[in-house]
N, C-alpha and C positions, 0 to 999 in steps of 0.2 A: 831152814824150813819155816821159821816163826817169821822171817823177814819176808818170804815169797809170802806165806797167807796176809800178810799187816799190809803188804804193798797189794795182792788182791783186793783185801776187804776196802781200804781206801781207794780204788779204781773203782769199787761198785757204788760205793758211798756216792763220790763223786756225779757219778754216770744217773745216782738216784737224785741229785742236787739239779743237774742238768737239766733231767725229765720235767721235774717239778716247777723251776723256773721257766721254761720253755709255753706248760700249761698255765702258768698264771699271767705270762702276757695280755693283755688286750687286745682283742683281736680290731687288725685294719679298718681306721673308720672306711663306711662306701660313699659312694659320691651320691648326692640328692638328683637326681634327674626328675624330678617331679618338675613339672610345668606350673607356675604361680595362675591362678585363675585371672588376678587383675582388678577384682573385685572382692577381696578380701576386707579391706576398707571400706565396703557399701556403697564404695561409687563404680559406673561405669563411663569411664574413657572415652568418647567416640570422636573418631577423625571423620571432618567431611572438607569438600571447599568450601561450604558456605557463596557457593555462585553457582550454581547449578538447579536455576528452577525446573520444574516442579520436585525433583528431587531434595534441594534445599538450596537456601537464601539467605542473606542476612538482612536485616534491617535496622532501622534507629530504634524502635521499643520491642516490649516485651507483648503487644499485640498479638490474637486471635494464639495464645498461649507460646511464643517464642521464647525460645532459650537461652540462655547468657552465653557469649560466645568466649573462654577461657583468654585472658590476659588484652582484654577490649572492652570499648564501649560499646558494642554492638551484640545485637542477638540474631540467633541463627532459627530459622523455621523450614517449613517442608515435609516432605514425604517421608527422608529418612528421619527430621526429629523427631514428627508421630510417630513412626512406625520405632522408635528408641525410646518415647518415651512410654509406651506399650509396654515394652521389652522390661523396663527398669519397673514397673510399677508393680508388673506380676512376679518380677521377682524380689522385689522390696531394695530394691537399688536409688540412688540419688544418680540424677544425670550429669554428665560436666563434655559438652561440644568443645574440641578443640579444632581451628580450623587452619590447615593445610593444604600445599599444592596437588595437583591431581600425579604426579610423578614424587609423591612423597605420603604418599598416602601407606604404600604396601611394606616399604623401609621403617615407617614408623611403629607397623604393627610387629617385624622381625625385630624390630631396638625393643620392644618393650613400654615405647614412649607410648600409647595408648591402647589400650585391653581390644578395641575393636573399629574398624574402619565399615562406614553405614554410608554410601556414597553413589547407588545406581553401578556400583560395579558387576560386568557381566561373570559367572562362575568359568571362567576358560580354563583350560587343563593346562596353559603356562602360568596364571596364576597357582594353579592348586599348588605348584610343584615349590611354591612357596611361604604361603598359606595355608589355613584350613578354611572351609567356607561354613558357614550355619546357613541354612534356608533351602528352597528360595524364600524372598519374603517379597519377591514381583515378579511378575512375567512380562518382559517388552519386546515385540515384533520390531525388525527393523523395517524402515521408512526412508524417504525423499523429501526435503522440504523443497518448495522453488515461489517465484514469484507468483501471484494469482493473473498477471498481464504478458508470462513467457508461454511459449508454445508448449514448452513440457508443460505446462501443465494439464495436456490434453492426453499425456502418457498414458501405455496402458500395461506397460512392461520395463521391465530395466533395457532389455535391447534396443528400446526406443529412445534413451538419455546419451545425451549429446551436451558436449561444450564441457565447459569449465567446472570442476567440484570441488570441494574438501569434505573434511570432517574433524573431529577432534585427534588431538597427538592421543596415543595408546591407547586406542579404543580398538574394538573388532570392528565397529562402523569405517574406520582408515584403512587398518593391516587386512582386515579380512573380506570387506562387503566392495571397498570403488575397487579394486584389483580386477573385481569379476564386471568391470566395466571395459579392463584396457582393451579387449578387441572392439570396442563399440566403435564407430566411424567420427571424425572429431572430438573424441573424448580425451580430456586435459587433466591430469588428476594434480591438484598445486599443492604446495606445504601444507600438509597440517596445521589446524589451531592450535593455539595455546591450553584455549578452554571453550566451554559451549557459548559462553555468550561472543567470546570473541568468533566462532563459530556462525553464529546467527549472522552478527553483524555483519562476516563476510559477505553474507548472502543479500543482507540488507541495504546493502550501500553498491548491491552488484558487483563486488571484487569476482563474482563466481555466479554460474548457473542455478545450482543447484549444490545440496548439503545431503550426506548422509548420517541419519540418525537414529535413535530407537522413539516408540510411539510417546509414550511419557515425553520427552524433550518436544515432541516435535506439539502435545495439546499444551504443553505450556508455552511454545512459541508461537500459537497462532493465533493464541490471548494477547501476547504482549507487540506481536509483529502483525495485525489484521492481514496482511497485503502479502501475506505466506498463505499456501496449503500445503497439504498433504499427500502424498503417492503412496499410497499403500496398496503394491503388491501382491502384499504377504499372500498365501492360501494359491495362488496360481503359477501356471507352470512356465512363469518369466517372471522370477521375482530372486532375491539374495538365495544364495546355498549356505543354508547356518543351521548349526546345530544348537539341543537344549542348551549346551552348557554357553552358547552365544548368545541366547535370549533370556535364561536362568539370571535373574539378580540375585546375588548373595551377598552375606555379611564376611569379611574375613578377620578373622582370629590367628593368633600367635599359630604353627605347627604344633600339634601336640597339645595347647589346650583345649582340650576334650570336657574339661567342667565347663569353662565358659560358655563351647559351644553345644555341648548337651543342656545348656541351660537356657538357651537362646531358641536351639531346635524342637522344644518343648513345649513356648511358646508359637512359635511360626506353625507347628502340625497341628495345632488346633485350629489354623486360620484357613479359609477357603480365595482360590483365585478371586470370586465377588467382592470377599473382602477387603484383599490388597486394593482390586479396582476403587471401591468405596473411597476406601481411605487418599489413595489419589485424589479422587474427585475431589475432599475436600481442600488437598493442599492446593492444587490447581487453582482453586475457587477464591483461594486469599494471596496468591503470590501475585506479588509487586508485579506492575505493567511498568514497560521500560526499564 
């Protein structure tokens, strides 16, 4: 009987050894899914091309306030580095431009390599599904540039564009706006550009009829190209089928940072459409001819 309770009491002993250890474990660390803002260090990051007037340019000095273009001799100015260095000032940030290709722009902000891409990018719902967007921080209608000596440019509707066009690679100006030209009569839709100035120059040198654009590209093209106008459609009922998030300029931010971009959207809701215009106007005013 003394052996059956001794071998009990040591099964419960035991069983209370068990319990005990069991609760003093540590409990599983959890994974951080916190999203880094990117600006923990006081600087913000921003990806542009650096070719892309009036939106942004580079140049040999630090003139009418240009920025240091990260791992060069050159500095970057424009629309997006006003409108960034805005951005940085009201939140007590340091700026740092890094410049990049326009197909390496949206990779760089999913890597992490830069806190936010400032670039005349329109808000489209293929992007979203990769980015987050802060803004708008522009509103741009799409346009036609063509020669001032072609017949278009007596146009009065997109059904009246004829002949040869491009536009830039990965734009809604390419995939989304000449598409709605292919039933037009003679209409040639050729490669895509690399980039906007190579863009212009097609038009320049007559590789093409005509270019599809947004307005901003097209008033700093007709500073630097005199012997360009403008067809602007917009508002009548022969002109592009495009929605806000096709004309919406946005900033985009990592997925999920939500500090960065609540910190950005904070800024831009106090700013009025007059005011993006303004501030255009003045990058327009100093970007490089030719």
């Amino acid at each position: 009987m003394k052996k059956i309770f001794a071998l009990s009491l040591a099964l419960v002993l035991a069983l209370g050894l068990c319990a005990c250890g069991n609760g003093s474990e540590e409990p599983a660390p959890q994974e951080d899914t916190t999203i880094a803002s990117g600006v923990e260090d006081g600087v913000l990051t921003v990806a542009m091309e650096c070719n892309y007037a009036p939106y942004n340019w580079s140049q040999p000095d630090n003139s009418n306030g240009a920025v240091p273009i990260k791992d060069s001799n050159e500095f970057a100015n424009g629309y997006d580095v006003m409108m960034a260095k805005k951005l940085c000032e009201a939140n007590g940030w340091e700026l740092e431009i890094v410049r990049l290709d326009w197909d390496s722009l949206v990779p760089a902000v999913q890597a992490g390599t830069v806190d936010c891409v400032i670039a005349g990018q329109s808000m489209t719902a293929d992007r979203a599904e990769m980015v987050d967007f802060a803004g708008p921080y522009l509103y741009a209608s799409i346009i036609c540039l063509t020669k001032a000596d072609s017949p278009l440019a007596q146009a009065q509707g997109i059904s009246e564009l004829t002949g040869t066009c491009t536009s830039q690679i990965g734009t809604i100006w390419y995939d989304t706006c000449l598409p709605q030209l292919s039933e037009n009569e003679g209409i040639q839709i050729q490669t895509a550009a690399e980039s906007a100035p190579a863009m212009l120059m097609a038009l320049e040198t007559g590789t093409v009829d005509f270019v599809c654009t947004d307005m901003p590209t097209a008033q700093g093209a007709v500073i630097a190209y005199p012997d360009m106008v403008i067809l602007d459609f917009s508002g009548s009922d022969d002109a592009f089928q495009v929605s806000d998030e096709d004309v919406n300029i946005g900033i985009s931010v990592m997925k999920g940072n939500t500090v960065l971009k609540d910190a950005l959207d904070a800024v831009l809701s106090t700013m009025t459409a007059d005011d993006f215009n303004a501030l255009l106007a003045e990058a327009t005013a100093v970007q490089p001819i030719g």
